[in-house]
TORKOL-4160 file (C-alpha; in steps of 0.2 Angstrom, whole numbers, padded with zeros to 4 digits, m for minus):
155
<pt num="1" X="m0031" Y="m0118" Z="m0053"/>
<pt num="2" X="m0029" Y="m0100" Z="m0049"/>
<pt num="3" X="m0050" Y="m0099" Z="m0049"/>
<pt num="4" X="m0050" Y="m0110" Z="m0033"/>
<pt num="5" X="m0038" Y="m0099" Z="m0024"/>
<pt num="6" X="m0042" Y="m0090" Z="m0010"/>
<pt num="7" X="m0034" Y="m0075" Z="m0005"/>
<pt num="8" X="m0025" Y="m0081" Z="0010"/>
<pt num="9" X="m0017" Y="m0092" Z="0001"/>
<pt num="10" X="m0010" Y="m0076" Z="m0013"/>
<pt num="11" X="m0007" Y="m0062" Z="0000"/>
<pt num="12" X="0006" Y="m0055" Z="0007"/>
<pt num="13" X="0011" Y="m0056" Z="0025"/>
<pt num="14" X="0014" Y="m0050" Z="0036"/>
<pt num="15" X="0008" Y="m0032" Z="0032"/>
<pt num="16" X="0018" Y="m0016" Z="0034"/>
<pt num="17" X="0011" Y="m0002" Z="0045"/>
<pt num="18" X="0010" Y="0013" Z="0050"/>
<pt num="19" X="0002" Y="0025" Z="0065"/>
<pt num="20" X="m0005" Y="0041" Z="0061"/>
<pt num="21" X="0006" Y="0049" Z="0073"/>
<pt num="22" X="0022" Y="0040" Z="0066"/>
<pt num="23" X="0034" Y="0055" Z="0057"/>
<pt num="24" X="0031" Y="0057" Z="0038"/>
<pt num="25" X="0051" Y="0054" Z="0034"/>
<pt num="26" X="0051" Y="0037" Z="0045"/>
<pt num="27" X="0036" Y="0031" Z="0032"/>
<pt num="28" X="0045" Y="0037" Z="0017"/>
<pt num="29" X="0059" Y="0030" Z="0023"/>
<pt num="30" X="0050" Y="0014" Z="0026"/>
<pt num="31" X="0042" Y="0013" Z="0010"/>
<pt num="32" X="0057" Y="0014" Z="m0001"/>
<pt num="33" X="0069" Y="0000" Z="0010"/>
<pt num="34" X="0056" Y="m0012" Z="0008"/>
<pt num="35" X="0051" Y="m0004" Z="m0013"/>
<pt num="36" X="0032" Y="m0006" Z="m0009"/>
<pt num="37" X="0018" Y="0008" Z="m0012"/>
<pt num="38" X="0008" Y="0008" Z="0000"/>
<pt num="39" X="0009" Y="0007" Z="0020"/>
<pt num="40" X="m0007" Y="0001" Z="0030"/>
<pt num="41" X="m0011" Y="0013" Z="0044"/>
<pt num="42" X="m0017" Y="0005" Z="0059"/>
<pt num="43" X="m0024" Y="0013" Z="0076"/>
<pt num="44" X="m0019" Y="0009" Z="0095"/>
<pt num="45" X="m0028" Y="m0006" Z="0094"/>
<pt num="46" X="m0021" Y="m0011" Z="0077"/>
<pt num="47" X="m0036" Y="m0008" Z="0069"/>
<pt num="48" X="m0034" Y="m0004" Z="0049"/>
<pt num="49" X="m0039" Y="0017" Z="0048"/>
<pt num="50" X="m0031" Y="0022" Z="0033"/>
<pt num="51" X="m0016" Y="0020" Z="0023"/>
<pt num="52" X="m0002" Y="0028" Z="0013"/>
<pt num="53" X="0003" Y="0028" Z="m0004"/>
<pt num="54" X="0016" Y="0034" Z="m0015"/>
<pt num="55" X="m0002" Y="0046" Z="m0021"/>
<pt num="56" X="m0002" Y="0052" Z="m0007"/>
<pt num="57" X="0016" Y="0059" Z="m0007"/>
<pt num="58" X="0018" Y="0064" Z="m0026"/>
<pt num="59" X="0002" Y="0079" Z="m0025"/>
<pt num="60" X="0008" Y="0087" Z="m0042"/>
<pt num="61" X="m0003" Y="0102" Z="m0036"/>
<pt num="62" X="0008" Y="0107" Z="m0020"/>
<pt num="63" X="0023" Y="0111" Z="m0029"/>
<pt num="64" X="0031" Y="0093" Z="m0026"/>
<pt num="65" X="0041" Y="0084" Z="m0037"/>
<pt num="66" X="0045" Y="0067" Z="m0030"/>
<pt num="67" X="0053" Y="0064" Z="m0049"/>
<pt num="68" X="0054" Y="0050" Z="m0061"/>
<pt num="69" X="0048" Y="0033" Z="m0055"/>
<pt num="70" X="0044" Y="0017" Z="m0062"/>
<pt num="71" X="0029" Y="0003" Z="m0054"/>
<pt num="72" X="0035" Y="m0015" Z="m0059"/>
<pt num="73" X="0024" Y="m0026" Z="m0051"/>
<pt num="74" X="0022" Y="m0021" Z="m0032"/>
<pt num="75" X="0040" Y="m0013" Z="m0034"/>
<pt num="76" X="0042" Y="0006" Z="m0035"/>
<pt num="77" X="0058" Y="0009" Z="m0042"/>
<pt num="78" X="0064" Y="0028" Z="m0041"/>
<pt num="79" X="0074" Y="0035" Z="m0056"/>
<pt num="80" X="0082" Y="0046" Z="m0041"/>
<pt num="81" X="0084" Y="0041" Z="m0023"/>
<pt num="82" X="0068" Y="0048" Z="m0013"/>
<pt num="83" X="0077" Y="0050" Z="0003"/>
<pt num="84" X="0086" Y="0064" Z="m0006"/>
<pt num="85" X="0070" Y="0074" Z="m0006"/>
<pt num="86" X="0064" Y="0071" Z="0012"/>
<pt num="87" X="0067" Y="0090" Z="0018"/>
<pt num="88" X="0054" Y="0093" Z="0004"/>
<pt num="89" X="0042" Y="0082" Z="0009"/>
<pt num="90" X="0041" Y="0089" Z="0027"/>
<pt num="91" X="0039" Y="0106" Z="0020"/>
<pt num="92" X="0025" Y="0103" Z="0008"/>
<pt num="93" X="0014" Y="0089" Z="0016"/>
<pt num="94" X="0015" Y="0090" Z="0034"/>
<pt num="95" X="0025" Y="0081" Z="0046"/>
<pt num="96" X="0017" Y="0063" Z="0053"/>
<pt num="97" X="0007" Y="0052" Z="0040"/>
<pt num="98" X="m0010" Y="0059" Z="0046"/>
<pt num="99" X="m0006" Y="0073" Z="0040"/>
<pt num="100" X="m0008" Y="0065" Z="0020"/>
<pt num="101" X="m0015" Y="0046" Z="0021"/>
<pt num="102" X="m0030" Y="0040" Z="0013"/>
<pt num="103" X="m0043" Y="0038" Z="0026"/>
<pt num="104" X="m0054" Y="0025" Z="0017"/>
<pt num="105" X="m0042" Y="0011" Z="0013"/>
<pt num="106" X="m0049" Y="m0004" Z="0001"/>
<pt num="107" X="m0050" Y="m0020" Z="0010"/>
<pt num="108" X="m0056" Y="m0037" Z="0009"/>
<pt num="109" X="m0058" Y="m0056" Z="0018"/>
<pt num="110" X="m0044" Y="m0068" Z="0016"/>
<pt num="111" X="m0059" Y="m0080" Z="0012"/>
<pt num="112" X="m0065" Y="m0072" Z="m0004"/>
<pt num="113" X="m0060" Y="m0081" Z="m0020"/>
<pt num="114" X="m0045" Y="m0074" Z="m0030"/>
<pt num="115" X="m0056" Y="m0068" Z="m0046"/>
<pt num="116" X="m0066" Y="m0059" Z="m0035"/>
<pt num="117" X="m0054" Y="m0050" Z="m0028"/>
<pt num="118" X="m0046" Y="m0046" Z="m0041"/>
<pt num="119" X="m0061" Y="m0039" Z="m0047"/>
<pt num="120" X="m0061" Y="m0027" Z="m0032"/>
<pt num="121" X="m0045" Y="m0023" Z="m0037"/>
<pt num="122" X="m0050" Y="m0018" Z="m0055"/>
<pt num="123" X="m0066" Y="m0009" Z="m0050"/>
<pt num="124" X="m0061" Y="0003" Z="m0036"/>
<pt num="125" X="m0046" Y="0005" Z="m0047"/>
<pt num="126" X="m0031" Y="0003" Z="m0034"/>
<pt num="127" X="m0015" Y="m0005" Z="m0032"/>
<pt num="128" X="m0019" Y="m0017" Z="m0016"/>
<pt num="129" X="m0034" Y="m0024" Z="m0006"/>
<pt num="130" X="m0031" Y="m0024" Z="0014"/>
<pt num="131" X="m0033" Y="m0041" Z="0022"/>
<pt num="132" X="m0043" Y="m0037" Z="0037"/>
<pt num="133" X="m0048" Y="m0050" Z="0050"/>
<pt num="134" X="m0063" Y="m0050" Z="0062"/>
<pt num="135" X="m0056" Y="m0035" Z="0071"/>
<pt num="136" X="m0052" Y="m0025" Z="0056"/>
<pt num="137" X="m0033" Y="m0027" Z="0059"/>
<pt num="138" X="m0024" Y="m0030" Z="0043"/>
<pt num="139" X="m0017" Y="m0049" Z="0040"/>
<pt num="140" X="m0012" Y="m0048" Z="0023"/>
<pt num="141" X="m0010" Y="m0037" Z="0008"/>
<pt num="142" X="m0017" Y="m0042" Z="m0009"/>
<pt num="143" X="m0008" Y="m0032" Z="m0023"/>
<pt num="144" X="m0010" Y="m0033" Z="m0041"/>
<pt num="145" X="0006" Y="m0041" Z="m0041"/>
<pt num="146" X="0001" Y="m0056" Z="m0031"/>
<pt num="147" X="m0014" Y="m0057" Z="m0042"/>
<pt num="148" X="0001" Y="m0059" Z="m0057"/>
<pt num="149" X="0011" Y="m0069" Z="m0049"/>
<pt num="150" X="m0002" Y="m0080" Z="m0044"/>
<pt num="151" X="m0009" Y="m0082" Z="m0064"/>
<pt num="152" X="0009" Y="m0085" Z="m0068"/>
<pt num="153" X="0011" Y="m0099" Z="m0055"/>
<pt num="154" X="m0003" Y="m0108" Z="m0061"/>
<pt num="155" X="0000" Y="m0105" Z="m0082"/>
């Protein structure tokens, strides 16, 4: 039953990261080889301290236009090929990702039980919960995706 799941046993691993000094186009390019939305951003120690999302790179108010795309699941799927805009994003948003990610990431311990996370997920409105371990380094990723699949596997 889906109720007695924890979410180690839902989350995906291992998790995709970033450094704040790693260079904007290397994330972008990142993000759309492995069609995910978000990259955890993780320190020198691997500590989690931020993270980037596909938000994060389509701010409407700069003058960028990332164009058309489509979430199914976890997958990002772009009507265009984002690579193609690349030049664009350097120009408008800066250069490494510390320049545009989110510095208060939502996170979570792979202990908690799966309703409750995705009660986290509903009430802070975002598309994926951090897995952090005991020294705040991210093990997992919880998307609602995993939270679909996982009420899917058990229908």
């Amino acid at each position: 039953m889906v109720v007695e799941r924890s979410v180690a046993e839902v989350m995906t691993s291992p998790v995709l990261s970033v450094q704040g000094a790693t260079p904007l186009q290397e994330a972008v390019k990142l993000m759309s080889e492995h069609h995910v939305s978000g990259l955890a951003v993780v320190g020198e120690a691997g500590e989690l301290v931020g993270e980037l999302t596909e938000t994060d790179l389509m701010v409407r108010e700069s003058g960028f236009d990332a164009g058309p795309y489509v979430m199914l699941l976890d997958a990002v799927i772009y009507l265009r090929n984002p690579l193609a805009w690349d030049r664009q994003v350097h120009q408008v948003l800066g250069s490494t990702v510390a320049d545009v990610m989110g510095s208060h990431p939502h996170t979570c311990e792979a202990t908690i039980q799966l309703p409750a996370a995705a009660k986290l997920l509903h009430d802070r409105s975002t598309q994926r919960l951090f897995v952090l371990d005991a020294e705040r380094r991210p093990v997992g990723v919880l998307t609602r995706g995993d939270v679909v699949r996982a009420l899917a596997a058990a229908g």
